[in-house]
N, CA, C and O of each residue as an XYZ file, in Angstrom:
596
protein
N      39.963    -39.901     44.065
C      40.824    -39.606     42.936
C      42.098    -40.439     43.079
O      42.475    -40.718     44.217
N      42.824    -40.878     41.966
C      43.685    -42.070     42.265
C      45.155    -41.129     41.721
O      45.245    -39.983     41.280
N      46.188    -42.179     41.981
C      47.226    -41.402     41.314
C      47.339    -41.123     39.908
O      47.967    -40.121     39.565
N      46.847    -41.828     39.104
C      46.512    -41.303     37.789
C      46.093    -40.012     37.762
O      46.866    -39.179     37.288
N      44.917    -39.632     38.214
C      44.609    -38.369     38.538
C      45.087    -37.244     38.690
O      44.754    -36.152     38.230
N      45.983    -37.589     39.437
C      46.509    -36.408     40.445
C      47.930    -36.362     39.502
O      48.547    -35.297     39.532
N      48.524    -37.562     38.598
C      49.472    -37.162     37.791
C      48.775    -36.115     36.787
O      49.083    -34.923     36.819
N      47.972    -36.545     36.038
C      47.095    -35.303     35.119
C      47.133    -34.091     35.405
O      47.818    -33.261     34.807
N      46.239    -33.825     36.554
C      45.857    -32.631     37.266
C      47.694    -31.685     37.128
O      48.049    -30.731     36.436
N      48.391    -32.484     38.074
C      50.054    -32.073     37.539
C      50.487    -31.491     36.435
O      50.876    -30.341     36.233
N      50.359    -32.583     35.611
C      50.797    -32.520     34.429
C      49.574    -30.969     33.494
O      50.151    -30.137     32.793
N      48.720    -30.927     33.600
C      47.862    -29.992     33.261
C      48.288    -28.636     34.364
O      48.093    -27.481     33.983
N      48.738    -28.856     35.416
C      49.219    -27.468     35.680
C      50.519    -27.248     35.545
O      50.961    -26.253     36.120
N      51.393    -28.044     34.816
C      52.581    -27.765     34.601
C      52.457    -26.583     33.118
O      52.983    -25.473     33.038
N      51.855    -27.070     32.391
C      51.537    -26.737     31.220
C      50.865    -25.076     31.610
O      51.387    -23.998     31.324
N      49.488    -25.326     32.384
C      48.896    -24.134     33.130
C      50.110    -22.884     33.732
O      49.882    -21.677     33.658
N      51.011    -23.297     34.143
C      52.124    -22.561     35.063
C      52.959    -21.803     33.481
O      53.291    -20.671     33.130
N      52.994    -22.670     33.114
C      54.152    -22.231     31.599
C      53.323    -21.040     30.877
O      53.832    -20.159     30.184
N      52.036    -21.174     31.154
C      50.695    -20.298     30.398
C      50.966    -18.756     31.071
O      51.057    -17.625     30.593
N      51.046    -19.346     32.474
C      50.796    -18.136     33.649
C      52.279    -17.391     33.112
O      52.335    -16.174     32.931
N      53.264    -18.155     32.927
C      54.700    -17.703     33.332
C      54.412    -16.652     31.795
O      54.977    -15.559     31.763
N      53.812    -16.943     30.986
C      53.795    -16.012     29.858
C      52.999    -14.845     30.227
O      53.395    -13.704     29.988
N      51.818    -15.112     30.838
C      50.948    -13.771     30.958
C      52.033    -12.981     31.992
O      52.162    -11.793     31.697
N      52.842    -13.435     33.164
C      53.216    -12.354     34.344
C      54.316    -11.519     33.283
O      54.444    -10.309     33.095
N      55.076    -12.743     32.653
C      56.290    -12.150     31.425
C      55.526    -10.663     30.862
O      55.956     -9.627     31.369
N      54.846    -10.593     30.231
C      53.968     -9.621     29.686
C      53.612     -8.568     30.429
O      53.883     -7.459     29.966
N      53.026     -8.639     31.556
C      52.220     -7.834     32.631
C      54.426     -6.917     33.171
O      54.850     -5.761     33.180
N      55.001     -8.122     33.452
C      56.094     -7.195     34.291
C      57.013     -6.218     33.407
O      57.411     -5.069     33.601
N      57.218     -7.272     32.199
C      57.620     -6.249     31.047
C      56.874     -5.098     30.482
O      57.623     -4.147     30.258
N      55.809     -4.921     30.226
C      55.120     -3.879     30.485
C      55.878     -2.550     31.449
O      56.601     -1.577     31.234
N      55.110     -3.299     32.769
C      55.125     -2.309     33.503
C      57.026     -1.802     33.615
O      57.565     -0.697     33.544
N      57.387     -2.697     33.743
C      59.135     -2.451     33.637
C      59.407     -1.110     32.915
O      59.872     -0.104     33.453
N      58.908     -1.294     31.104
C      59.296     -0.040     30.296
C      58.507      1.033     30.670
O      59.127      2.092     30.764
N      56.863      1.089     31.003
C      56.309      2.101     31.790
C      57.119      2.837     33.038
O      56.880      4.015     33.304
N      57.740      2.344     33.516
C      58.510      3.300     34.575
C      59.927      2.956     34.444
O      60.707      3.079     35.388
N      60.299      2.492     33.198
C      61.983      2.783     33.066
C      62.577      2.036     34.150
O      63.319      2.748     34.827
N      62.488      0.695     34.587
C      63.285      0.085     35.059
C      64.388     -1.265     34.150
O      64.539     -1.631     32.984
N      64.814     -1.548     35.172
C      64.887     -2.804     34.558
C      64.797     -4.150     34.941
O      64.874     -3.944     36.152
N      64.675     -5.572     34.835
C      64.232     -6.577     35.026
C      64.668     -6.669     36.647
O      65.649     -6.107     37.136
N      63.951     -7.296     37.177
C      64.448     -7.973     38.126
C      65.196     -9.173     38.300
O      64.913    -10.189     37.665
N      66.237     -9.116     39.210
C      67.411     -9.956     38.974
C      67.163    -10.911     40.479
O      67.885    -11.903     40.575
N      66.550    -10.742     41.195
C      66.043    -11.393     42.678
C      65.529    -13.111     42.689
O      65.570    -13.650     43.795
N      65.197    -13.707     41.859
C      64.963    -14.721     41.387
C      66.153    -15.502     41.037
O      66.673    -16.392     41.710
N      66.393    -15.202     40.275
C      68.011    -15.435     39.229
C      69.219    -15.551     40.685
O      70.230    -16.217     40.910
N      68.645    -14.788     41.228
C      69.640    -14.154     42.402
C      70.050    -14.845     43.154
O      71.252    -14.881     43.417
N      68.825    -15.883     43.931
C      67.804    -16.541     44.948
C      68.619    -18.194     44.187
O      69.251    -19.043     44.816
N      68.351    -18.183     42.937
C      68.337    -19.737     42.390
C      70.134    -19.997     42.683
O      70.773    -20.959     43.110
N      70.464    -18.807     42.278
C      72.261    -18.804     42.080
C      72.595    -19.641     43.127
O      73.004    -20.801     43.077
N      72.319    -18.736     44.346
C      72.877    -19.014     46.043
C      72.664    -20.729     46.605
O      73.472    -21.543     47.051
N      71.284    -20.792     46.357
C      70.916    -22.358     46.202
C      71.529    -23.499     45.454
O      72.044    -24.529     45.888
N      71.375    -23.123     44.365
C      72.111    -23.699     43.574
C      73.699    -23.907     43.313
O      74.262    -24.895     42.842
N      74.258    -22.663     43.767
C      76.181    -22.244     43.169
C      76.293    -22.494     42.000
O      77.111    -23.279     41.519
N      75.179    -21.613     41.191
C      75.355    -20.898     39.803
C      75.961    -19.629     39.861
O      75.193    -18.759     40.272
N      77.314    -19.175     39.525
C      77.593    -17.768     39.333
C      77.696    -17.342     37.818
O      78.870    -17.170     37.491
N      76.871    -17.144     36.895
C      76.882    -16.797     35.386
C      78.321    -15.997     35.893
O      78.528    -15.477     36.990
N      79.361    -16.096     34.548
C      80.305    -15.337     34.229
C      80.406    -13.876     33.492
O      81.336    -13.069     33.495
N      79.263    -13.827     32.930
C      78.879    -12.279     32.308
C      77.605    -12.136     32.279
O      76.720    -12.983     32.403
N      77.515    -10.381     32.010
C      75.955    -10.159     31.360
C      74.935    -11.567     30.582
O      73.890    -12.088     30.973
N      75.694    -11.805     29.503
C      74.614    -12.556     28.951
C      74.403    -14.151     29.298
O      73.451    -14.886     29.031
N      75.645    -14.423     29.993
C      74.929    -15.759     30.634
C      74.226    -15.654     31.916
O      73.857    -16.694     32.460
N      73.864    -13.830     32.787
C      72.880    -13.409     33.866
C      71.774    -13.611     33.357
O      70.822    -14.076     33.985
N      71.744    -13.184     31.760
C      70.253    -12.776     31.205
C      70.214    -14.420     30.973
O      69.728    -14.851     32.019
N      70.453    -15.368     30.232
C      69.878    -17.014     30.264
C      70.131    -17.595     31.440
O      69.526    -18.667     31.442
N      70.605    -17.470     32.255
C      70.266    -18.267     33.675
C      68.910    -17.656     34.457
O      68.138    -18.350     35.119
N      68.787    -16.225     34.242
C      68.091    -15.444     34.786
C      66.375    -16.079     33.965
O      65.265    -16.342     34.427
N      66.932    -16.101     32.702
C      65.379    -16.625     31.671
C      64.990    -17.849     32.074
O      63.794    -18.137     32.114
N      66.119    -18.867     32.480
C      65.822    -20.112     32.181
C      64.972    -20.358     33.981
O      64.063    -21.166     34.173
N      65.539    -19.497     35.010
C      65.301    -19.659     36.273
C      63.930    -19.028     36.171
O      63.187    -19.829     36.738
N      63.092    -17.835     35.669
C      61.931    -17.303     35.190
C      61.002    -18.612     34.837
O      60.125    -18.966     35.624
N      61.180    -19.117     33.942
C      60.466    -19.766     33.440
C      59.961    -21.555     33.959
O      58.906    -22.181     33.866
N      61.367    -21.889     34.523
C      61.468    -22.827     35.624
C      60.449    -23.056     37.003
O      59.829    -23.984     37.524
N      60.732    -21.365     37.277
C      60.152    -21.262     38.591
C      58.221    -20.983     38.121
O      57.186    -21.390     38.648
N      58.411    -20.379     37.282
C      56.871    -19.960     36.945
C      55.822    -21.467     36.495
O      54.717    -21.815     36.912
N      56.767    -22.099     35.468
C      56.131    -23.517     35.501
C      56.110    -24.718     36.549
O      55.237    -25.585     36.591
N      57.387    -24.609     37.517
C      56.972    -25.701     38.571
C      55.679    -25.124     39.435
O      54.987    -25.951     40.029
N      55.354    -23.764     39.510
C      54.221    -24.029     40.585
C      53.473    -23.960     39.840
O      52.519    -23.510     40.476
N      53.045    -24.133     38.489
C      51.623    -24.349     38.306
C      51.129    -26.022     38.545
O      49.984    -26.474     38.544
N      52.381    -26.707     38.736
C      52.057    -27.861     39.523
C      50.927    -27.683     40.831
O      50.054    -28.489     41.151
N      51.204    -26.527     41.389
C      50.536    -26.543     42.680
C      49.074    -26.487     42.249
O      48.188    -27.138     42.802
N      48.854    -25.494     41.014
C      47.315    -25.579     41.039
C      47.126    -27.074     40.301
O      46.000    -27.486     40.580
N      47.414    -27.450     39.965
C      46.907    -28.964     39.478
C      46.562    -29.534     40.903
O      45.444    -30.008     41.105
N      47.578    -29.489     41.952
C      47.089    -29.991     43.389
C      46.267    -29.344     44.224
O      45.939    -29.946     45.247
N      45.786    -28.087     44.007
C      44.493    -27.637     44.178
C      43.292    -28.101     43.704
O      42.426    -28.267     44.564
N      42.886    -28.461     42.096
C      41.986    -29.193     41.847
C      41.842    -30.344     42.278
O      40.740    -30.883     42.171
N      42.895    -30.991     42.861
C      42.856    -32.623     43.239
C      42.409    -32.136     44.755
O      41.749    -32.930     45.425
N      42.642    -31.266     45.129
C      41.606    -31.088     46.144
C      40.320    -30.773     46.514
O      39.650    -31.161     47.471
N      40.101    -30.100     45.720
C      38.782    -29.635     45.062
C      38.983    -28.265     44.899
O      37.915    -27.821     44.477
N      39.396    -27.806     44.957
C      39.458    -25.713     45.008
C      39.446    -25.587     43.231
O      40.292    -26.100     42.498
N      38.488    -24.927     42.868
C      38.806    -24.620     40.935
C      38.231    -23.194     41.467
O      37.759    -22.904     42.566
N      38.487    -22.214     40.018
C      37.765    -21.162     39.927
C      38.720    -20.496     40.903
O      39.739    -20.953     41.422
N      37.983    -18.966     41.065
C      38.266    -18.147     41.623
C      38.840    -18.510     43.176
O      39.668    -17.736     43.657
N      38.526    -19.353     43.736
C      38.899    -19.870     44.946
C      40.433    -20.373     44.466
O      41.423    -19.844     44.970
N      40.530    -21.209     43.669
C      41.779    -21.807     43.312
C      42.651    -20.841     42.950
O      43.869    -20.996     43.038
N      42.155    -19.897     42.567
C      43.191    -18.749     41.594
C      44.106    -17.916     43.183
O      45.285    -17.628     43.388
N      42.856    -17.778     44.005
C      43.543    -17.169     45.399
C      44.044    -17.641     45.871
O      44.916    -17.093     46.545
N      43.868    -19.130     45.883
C      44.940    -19.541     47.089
C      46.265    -20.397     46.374
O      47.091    -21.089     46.969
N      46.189    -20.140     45.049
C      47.252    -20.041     44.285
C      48.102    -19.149     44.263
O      49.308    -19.393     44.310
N      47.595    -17.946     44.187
C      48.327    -16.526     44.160
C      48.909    -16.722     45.722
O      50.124    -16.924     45.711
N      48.488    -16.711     46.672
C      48.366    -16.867     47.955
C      49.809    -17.473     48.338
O      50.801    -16.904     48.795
N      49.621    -18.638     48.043
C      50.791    -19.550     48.004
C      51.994    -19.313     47.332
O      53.112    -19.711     47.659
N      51.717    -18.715     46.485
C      53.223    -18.516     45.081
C      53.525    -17.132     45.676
O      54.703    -17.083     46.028
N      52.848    -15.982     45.908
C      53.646    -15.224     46.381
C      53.776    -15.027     47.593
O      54.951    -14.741     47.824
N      53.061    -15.035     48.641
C      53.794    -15.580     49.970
C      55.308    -16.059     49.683
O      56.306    -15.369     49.889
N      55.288    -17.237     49.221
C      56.965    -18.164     49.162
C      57.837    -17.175     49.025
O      58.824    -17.062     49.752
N      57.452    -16.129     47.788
C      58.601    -15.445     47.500
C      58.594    -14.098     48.253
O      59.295    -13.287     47.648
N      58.000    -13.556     49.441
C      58.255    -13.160     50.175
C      58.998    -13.241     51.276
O      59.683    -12.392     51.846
N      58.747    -14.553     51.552
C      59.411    -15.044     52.566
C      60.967    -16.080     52.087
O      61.979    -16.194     52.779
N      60.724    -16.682     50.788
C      62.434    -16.843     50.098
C      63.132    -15.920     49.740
O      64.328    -15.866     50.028
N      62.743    -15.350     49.300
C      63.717    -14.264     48.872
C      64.569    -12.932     49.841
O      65.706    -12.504     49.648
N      63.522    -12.479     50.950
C      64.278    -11.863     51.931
C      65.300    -13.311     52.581
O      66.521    -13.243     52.722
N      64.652    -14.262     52.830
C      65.947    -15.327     53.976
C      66.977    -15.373     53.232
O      67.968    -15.375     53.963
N      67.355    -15.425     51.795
C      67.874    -15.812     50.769
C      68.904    -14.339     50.698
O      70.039    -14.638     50.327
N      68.733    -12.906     50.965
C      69.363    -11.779     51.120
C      69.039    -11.276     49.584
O      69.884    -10.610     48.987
N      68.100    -11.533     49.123
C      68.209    -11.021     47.511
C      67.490     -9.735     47.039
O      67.710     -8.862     46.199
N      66.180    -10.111     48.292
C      65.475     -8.576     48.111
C      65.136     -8.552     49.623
O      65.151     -9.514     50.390
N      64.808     -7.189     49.916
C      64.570     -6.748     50.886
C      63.385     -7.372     51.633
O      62.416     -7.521     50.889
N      63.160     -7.835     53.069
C      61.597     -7.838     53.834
C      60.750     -7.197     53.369
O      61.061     -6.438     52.451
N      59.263     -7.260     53.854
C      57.809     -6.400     53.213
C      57.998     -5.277     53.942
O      58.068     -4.103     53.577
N      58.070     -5.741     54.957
C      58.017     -4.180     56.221
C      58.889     -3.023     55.497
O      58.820     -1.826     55.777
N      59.702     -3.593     54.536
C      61.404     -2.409     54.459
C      61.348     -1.836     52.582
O      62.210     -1.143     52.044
N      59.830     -2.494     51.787
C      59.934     -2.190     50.896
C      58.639     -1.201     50.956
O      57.826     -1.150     51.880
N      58.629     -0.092     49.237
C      57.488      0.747     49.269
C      56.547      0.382     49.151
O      56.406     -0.093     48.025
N      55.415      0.299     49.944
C      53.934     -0.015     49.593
C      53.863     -0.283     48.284
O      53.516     -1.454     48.131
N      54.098      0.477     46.908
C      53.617      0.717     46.198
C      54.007     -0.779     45.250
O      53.296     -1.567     44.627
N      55.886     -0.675     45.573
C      56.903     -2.326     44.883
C      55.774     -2.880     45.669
O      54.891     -3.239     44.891
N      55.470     -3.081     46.868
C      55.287     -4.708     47.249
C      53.352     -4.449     46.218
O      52.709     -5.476     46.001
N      53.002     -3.630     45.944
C      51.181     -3.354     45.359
C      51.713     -4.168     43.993
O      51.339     -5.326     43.810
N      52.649     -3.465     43.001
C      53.117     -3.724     41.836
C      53.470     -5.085     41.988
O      52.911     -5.753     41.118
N      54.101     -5.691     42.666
C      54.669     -7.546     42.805
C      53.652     -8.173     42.857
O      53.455     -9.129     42.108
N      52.471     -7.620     44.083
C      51.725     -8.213     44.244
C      50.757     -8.845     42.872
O      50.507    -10.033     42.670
N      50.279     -7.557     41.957
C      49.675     -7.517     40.597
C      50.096     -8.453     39.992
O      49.295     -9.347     39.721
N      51.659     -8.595     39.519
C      52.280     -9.455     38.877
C      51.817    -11.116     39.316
O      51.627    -11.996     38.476
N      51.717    -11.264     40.480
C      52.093    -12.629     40.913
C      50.236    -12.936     40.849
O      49.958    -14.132     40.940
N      49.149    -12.073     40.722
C      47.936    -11.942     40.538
C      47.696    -12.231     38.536
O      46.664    -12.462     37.906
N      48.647    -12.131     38.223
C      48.287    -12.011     36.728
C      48.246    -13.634     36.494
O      47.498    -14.452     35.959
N      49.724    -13.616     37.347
C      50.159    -15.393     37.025
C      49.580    -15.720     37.264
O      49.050    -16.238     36.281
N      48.678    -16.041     38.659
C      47.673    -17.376     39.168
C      46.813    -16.717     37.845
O      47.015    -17.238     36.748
N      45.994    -15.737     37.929
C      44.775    -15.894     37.095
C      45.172    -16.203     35.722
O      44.260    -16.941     35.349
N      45.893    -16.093     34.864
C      45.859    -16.692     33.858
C      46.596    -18.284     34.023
O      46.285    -19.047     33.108
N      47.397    -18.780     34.931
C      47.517    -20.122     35.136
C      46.513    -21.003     35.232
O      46.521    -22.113     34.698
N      45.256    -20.364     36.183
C      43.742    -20.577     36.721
C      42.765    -21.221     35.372
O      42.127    -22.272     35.313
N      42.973    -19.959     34.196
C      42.158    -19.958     33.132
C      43.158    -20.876     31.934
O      42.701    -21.377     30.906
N      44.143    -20.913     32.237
C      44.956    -22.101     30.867
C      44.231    -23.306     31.870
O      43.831    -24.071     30.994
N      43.908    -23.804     32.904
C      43.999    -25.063     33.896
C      42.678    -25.148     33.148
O      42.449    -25.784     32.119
N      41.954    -24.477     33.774
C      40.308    -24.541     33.173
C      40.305    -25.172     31.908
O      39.808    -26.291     31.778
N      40.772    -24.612     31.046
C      40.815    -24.788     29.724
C      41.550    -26.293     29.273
O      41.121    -26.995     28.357
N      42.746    -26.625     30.123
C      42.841    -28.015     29.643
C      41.978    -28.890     30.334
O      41.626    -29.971     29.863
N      41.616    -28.451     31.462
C      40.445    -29.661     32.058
C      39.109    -29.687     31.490
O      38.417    -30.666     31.769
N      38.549    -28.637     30.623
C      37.572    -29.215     30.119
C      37.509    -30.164     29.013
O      36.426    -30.630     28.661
């Protein structure tokens, strides 16, 4: 496979990631109003510190917070584009997509001080995150499919 290729494959999971970043949008908002929370700010949180973004109010939290959502959800569907250039598609690709994307944010986000370690959260948050970050690969998985055929 040449670099042409592997730009495609990219470029088709960038697009794929933007797909995913809509289905998890859906799946977390959901569940969010099902148990009366509200958004998570740990992301937004994470990009700030890295970055030395401090939004000045509520509503420039909520568009830095959107724009960092959607950012982060579409750069890794880059990664599954570099899964197919490896060969992994399908259900294999979808796992070690999920695999990869949320791992990171287990392990960025506690070094980062934004959310707590796994060991220190409830089974149930880290079951619920987990789902979420399961929605993304699989529908990132199935937009990828879909532009590669």
């Amino acid at each position: 496979m040449g670099l042409g290729d592997t730009a495609a494959a990219v470029g088709k999971g960038l697009f794929a990631g933007a797909a995913g970043t809509a289905a998890m949008t859906v799946s977390s908002t959901l569940e969010a109003k099902l148990r009366d929370r509200g958004s998570s700010s740990a992301p937004a949180d994470a990009a700030g510190k890295v970055l030395g973004v401090q939004p000045r109010d509520p509503a420039g939290q909520a568009r830095f917070s959107n724009v960092v959502h959607w950012g982060y959800g579409t750069s890794w569907g880059a990664v599954r584009g570099l899964l197919s250039v490896a060969g992994l598609d399908g259900g294999r690709a979808a796992a070690a997509h999920w695999a990869v994307v949320w791992g990171s944010a287990q392990v960025m986000l506690p070094a980062l001080d934004v959310a707590p370690p796994p060991w220190k959260s409830p089974p149930e948050e880290i079951g619920i995150d987990a789902f979420h970050y399961a929605v993304y690969a699989v529908a990132t998985g199935v937009a990828f499919a879909a532009l590669d055929a």
